[in-house]
C-alpha atoms as a printed R data frame, in Angstrom:
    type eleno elety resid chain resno       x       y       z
1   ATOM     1    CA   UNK     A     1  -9.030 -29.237 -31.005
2   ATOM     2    CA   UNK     A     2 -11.522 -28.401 -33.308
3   ATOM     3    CA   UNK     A     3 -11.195 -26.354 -36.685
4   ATOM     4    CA   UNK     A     4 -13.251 -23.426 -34.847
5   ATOM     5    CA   UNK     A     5 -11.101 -22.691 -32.379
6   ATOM     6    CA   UNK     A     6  -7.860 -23.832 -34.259
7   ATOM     7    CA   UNK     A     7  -5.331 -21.561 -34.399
8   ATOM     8    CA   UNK     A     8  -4.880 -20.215 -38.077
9   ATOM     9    CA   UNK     A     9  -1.204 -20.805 -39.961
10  ATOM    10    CA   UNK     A    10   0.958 -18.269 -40.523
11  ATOM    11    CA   UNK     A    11   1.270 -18.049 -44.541
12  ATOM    12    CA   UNK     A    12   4.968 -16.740 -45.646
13  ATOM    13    CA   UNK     A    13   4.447 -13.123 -46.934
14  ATOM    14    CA   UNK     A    14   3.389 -12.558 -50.648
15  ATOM    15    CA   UNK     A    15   2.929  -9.470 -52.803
16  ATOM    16    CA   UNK     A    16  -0.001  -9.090 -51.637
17  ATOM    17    CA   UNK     A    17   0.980  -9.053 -47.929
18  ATOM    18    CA   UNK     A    18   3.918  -6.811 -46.831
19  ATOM    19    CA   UNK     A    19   6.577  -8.021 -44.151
20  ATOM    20    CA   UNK     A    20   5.163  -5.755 -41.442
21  ATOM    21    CA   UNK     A    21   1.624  -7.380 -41.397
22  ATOM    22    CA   UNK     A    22   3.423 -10.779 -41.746
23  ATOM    23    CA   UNK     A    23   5.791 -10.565 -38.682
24  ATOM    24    CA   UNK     A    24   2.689  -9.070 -36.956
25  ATOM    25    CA   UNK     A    25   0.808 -12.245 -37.622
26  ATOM    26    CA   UNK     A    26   3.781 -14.328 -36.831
27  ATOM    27    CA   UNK     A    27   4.178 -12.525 -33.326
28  ATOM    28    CA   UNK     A    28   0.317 -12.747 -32.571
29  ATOM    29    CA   UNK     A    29   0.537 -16.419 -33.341
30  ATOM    30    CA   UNK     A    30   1.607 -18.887 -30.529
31  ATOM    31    CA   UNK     A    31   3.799 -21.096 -32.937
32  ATOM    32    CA   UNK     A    32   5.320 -17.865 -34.065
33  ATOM    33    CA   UNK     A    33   6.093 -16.223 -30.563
34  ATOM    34    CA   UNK     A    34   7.188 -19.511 -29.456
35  ATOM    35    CA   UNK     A    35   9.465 -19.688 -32.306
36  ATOM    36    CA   UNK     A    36  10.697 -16.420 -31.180
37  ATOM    37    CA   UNK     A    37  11.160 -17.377 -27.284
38  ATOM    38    CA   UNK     A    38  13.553 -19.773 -28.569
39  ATOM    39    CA   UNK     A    39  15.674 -17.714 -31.346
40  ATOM    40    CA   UNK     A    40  15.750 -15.255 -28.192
41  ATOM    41    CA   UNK     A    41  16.338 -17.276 -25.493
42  ATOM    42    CA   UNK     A    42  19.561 -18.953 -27.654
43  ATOM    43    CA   UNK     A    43  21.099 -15.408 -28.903
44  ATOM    44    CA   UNK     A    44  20.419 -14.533 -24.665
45  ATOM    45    CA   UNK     A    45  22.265 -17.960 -23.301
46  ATOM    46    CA   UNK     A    46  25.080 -16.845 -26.174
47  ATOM    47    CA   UNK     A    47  25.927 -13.538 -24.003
48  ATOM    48    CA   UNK     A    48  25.701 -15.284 -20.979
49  ATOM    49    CA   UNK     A    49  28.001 -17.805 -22.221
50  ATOM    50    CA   UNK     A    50  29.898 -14.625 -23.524
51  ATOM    51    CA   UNK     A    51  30.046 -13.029 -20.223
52  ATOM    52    CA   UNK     A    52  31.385 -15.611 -18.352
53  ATOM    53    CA   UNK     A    53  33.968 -15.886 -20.231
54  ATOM    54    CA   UNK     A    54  35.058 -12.512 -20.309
55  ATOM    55    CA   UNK     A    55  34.457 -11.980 -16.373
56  ATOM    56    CA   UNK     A    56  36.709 -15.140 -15.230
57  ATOM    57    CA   UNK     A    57  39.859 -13.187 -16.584
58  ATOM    58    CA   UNK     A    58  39.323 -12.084 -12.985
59  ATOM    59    CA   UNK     A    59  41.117 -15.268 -12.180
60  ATOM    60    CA   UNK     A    60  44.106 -13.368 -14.171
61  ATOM    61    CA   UNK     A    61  44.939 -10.646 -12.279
62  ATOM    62    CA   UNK     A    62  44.321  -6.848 -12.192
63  ATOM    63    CA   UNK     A    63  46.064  -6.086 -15.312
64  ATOM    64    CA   UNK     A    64  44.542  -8.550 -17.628
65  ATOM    65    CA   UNK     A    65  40.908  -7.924 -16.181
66  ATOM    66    CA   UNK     A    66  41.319  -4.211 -16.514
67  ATOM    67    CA   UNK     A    67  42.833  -5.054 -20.041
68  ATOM    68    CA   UNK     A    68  39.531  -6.660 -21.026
69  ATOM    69    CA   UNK     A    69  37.798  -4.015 -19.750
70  ATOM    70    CA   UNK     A    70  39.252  -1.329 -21.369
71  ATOM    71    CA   UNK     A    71  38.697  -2.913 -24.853
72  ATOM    72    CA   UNK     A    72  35.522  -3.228 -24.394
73  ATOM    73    CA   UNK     A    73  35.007   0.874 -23.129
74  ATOM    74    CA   UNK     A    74  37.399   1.117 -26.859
75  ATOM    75    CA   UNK     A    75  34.356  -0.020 -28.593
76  ATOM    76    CA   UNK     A    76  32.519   2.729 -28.124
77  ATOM    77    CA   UNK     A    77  29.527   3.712 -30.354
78  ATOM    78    CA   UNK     A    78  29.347  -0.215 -31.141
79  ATOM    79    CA   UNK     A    79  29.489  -1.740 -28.017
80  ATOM    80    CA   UNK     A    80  26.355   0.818 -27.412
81  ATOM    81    CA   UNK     A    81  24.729  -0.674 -30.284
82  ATOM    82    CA   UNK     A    82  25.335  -4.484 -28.890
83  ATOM    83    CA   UNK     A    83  23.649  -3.021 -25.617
84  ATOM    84    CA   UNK     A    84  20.569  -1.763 -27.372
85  ATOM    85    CA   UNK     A    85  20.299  -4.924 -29.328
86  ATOM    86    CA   UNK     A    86  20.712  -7.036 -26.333
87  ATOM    87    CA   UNK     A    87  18.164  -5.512 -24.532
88  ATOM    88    CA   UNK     A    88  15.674  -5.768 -27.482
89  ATOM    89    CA   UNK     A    89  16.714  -9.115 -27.559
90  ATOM    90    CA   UNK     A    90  15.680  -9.457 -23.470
91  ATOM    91    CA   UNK     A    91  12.529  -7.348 -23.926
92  ATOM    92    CA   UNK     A    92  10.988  -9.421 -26.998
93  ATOM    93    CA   UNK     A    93  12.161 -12.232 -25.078
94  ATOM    94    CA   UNK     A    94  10.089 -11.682 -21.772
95  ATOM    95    CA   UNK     A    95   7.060 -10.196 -23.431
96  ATOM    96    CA   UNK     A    96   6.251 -12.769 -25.442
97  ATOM    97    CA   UNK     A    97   7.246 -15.372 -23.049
98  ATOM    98    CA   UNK     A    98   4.903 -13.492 -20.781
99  ATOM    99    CA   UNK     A    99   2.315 -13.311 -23.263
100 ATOM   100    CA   UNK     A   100   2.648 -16.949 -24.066
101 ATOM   101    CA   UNK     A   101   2.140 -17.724 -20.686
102 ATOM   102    CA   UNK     A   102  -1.061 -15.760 -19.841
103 ATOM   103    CA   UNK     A   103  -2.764 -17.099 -23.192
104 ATOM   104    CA   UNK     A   104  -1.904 -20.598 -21.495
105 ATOM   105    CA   UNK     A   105  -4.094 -19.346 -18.324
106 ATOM   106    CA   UNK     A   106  -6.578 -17.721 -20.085
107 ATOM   107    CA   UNK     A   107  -7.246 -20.980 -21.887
108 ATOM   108    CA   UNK     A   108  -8.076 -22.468 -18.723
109 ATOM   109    CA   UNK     A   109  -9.260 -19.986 -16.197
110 ATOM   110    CA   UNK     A   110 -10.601 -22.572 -13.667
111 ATOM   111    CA   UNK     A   111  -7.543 -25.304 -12.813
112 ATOM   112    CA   UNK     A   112  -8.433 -28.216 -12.485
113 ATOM   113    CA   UNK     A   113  -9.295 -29.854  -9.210
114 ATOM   114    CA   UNK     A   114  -6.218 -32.271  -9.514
115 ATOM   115    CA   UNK     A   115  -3.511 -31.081 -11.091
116 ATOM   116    CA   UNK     A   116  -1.479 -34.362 -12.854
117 ATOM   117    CA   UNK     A   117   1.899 -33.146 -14.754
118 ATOM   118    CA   UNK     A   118   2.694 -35.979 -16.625
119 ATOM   119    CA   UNK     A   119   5.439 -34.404 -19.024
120 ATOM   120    CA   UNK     A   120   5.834 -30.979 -17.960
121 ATOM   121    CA   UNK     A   121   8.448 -30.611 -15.559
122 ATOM   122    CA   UNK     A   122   8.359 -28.381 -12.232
123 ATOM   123    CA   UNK     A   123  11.323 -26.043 -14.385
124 ATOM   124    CA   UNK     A   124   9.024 -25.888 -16.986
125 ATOM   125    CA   UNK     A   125   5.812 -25.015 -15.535
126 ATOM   126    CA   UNK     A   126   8.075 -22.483 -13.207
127 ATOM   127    CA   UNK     A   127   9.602 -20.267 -16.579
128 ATOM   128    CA   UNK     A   128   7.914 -17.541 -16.027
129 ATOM   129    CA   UNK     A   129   8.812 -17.048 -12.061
130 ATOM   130    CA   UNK     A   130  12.537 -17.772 -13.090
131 ATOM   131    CA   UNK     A   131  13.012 -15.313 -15.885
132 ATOM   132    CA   UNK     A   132  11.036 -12.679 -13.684
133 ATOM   133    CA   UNK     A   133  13.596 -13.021 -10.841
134 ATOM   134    CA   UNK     A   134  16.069 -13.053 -13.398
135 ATOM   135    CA   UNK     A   135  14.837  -9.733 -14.935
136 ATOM   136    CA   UNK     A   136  15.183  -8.411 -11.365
137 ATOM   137    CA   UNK     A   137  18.767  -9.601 -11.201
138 ATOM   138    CA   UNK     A   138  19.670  -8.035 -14.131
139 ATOM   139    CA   UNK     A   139  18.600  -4.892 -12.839
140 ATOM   140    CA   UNK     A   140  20.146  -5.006  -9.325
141 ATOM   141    CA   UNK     A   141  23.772  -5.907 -11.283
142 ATOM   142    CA   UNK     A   142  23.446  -3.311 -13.402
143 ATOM   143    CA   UNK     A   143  22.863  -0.906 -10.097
144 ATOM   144    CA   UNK     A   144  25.787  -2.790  -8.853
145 ATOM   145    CA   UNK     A   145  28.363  -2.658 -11.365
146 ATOM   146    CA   UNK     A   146  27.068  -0.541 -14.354
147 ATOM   147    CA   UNK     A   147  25.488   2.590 -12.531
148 ATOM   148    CA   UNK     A   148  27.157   2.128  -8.756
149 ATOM   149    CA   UNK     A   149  23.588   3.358  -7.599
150 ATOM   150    CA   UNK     A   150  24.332   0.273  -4.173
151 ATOM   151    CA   UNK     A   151  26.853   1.906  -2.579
152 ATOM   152    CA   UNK     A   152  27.105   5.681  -2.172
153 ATOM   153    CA   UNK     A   153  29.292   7.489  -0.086
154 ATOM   154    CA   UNK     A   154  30.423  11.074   0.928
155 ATOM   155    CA   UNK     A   155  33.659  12.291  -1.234
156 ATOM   156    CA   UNK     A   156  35.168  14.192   1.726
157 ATOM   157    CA   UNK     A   157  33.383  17.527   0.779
158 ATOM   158    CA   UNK     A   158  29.518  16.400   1.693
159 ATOM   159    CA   UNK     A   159  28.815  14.963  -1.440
160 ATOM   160    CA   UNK     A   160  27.204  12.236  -1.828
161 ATOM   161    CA   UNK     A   161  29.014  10.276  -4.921
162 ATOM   162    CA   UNK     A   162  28.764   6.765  -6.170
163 ATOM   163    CA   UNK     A   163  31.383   4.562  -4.679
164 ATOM   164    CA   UNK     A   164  32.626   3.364  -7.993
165 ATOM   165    CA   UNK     A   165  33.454   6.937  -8.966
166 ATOM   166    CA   UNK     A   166  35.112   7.854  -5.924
167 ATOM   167    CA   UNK     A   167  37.848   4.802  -5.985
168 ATOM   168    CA   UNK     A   168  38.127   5.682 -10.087
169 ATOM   169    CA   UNK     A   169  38.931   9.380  -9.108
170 ATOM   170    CA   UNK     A   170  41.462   7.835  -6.446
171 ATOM   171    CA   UNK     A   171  42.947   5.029  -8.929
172 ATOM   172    CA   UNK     A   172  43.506   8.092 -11.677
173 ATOM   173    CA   UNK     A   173  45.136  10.409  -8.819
174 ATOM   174    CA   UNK     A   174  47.459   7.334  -7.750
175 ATOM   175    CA   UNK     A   175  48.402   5.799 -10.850
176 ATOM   176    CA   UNK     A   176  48.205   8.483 -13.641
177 ATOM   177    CA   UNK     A   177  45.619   5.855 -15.697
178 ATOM   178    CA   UNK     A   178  42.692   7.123 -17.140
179 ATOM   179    CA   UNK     A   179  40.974   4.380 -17.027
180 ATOM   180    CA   UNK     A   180  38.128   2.270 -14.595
181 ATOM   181    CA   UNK     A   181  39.376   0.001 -11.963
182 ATOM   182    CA   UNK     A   182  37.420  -2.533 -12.921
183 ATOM   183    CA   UNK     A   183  39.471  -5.438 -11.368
184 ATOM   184    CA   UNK     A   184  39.485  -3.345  -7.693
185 ATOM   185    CA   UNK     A   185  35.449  -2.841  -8.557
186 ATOM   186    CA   UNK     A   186  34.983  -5.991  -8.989
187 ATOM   187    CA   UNK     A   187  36.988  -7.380  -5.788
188 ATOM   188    CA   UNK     A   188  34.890  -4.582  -3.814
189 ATOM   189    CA   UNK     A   189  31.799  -5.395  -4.711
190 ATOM   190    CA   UNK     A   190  32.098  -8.724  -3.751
191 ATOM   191    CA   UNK     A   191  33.255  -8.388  -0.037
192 ATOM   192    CA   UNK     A   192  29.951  -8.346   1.239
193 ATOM   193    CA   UNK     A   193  28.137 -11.914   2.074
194 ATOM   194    CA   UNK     A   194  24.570 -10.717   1.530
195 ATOM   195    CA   UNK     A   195  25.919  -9.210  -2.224
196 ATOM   196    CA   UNK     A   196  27.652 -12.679  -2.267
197 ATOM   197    CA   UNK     A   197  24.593 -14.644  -0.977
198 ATOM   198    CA   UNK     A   198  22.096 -12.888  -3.173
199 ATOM   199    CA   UNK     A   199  24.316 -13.310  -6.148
200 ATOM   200    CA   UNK     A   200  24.010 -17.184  -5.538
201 ATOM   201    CA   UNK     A   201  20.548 -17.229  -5.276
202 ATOM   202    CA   UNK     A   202  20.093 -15.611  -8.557
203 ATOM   203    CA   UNK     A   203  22.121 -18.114 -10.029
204 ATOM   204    CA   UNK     A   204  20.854 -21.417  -9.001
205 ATOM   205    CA   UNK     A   205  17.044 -19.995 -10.322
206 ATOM   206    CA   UNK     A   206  19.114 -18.878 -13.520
207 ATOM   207    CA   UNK     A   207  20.515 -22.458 -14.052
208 ATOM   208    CA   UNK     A   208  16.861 -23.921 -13.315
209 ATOM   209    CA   UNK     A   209  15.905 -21.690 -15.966
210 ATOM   210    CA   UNK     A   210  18.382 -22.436 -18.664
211 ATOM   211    CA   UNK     A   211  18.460 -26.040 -17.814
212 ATOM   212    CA   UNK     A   212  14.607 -25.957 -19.651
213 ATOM   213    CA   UNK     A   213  15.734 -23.329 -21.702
214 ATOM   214    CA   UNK     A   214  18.558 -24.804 -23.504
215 ATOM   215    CA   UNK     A   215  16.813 -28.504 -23.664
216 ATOM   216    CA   UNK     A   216  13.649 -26.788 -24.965
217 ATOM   217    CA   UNK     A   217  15.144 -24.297 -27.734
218 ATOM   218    CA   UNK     A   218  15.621 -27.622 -30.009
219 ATOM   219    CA   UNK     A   219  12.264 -28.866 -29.589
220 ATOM   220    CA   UNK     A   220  10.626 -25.605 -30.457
221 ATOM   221    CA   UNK     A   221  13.036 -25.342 -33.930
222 ATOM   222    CA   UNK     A   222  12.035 -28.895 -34.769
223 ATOM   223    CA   UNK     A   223  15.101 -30.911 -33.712
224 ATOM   224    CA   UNK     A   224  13.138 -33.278 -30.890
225 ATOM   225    CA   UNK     A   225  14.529 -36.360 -32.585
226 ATOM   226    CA   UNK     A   226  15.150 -39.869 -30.003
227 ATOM   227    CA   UNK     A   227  17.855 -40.326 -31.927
228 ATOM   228    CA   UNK     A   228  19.948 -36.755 -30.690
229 ATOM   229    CA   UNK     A   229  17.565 -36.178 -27.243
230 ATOM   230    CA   UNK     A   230  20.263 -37.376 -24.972
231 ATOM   231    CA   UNK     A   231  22.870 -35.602 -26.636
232 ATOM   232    CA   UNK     A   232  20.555 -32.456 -26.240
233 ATOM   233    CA   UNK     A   233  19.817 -33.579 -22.879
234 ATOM   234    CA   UNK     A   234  23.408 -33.522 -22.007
235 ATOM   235    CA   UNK     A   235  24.534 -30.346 -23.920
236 ATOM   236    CA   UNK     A   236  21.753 -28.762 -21.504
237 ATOM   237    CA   UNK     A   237  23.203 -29.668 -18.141
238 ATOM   238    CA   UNK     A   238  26.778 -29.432 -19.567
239 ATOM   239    CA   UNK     A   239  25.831 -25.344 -20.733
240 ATOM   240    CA   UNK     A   240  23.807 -24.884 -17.470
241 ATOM   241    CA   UNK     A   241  26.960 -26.345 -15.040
242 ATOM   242    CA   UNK     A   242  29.202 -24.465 -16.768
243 ATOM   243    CA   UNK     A   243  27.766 -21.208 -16.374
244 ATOM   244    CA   UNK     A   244  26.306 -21.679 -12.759
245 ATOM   245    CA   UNK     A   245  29.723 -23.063 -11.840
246 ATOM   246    CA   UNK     A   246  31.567 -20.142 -12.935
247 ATOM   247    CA   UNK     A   247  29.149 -17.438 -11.990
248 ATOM   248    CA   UNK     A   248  29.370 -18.996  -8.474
249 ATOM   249    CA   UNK     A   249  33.186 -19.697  -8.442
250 ATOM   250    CA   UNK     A   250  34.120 -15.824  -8.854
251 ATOM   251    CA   UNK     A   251  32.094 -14.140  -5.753
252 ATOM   252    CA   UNK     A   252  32.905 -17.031  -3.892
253 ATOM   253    CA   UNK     A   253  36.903 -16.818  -4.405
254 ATOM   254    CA   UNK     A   254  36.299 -12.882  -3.272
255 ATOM   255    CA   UNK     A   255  34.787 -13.784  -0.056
256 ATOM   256    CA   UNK     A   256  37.508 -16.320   0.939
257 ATOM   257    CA   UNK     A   257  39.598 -14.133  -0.163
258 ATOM   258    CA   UNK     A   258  40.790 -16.735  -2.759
259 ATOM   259    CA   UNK     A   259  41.695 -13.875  -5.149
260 ATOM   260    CA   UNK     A   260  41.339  -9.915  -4.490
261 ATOM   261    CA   UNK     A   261  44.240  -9.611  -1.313
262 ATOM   262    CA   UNK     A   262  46.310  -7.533  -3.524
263 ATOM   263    CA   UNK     A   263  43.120  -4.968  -3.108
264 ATOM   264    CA   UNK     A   264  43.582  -3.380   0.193
């Protein structure tokens, strides 16, 4: 590349730049958003991580599940704020990933007539497909669990009420507990094979995605070194079969009714 068209460095801010213009430079450079992708992407593959471990409790039983659950609702105005800082955290993620992404095509608006990948993978050159059907994931589980919007049903006097809310209003009326069902939510919501199959779909292409992700996250911060690559390389597949395995494992043990036949 030339010194024309290089890219200019991003200078650390000085008195005579303020922080604002500086992290504007930063995120309009492509070593900065890149930089960014991968502080992201690793605080992102942390909740996952996070998540998992907090939904397998299902394995425990309706008491400690609904235990869990209930801590979390205890939060309150803080978990709120972990929300809203998680879904910065996903939106800075995807746009600049996005933007990173299109900059690569509009550097080369006619492909080339053969295509040779010599280093770049099929997961990496496939990124931005993955984390868009992730982002659509995200949204249908958060219909499905957070919001109830996939199943709505009438509450006995022509209303048309989300299904989660009817079988709280029922759990409250039975058991005197103020409190979510969240173990009986969960065993419902996974009864269904086309919920099931979908799930499973989503996270195979969210493996393929953190598979890159992980292994790339260290060469972006500098740490592509042959001397730790296969350790990378296996932290990688270890982080991406652990989560894939358990995210399959739970909706799976639903359907064959593995767990859940305490839930009529």
């Amino acid at each position: 590349m030339s010194a024309s068209t290089a890219e200019p460095a991003v200078s650390a801010p000085s008195s005579s730049l303020s922080h604002t213009r500086w992290l504007g430079e930063v995120l309009a450079s492509s070593v900065g958003a890149k930089f960014l992708v991968a502080i992201t992407g690793f605080l992102l593959t942390l909740f996952v991580i996070v998540h998992l471990l907090g939904n397998l409790q299902i394995f425990l039983g309706r008491d400690a599940m609904n235990s869990y659950a209930h801590y979390l609702k205890s939060l309150g105005p803080l978990l709120w704020i972990v929300r809203g800082g998680l879904l910065a955290v996903f939106v800075v993620h995807l746009f600049l990933a996005m933007r990173l992404w299109k900059r690569s095509l509009d550097a080369r608006p006619t492909p080339y007539k053969y295509q040779r990948f010599t280093k770049a993978t099929w997961m990496s050159r496939s990124m931005w497909l993955t984390g868009l059907v992730i982002l659509a994931f995200v949204a249908f589980h958060l219909a499905h669990f957070t919001f109830g919007w996939i199943s709505r049903v009438d509450d006995g006097a022509g209303n048309m009420v989300s299904y989660l809310d009817l079988k709280d209003a029922q759990h409250k009326q039975k058991t005197g507990e103020d409190r979510q069902d969240v173990y009986r939510m969960f065993i419902d919501g996974f009864r269904s094979v086309p919920i099931v199959a979908t799930y499973l779909a989503c996270m195979i292409l969210l493996g393929l995605h953190l598979r890159h992700g992980v292994r790339s996250v260290f060469q972006t911060l500098g740490l592509n070194h042959v001397k730790y690559n296969f350790a990378f390389e296996l932290l990688g597949y270890g982080v991406t079969g652990a989560v894939v395995l358990g995210n399959v494992l739970m909706p799976l043990a639903v359907l064959f009714k593995i767990i859940g036949t305490d839930v009529p």
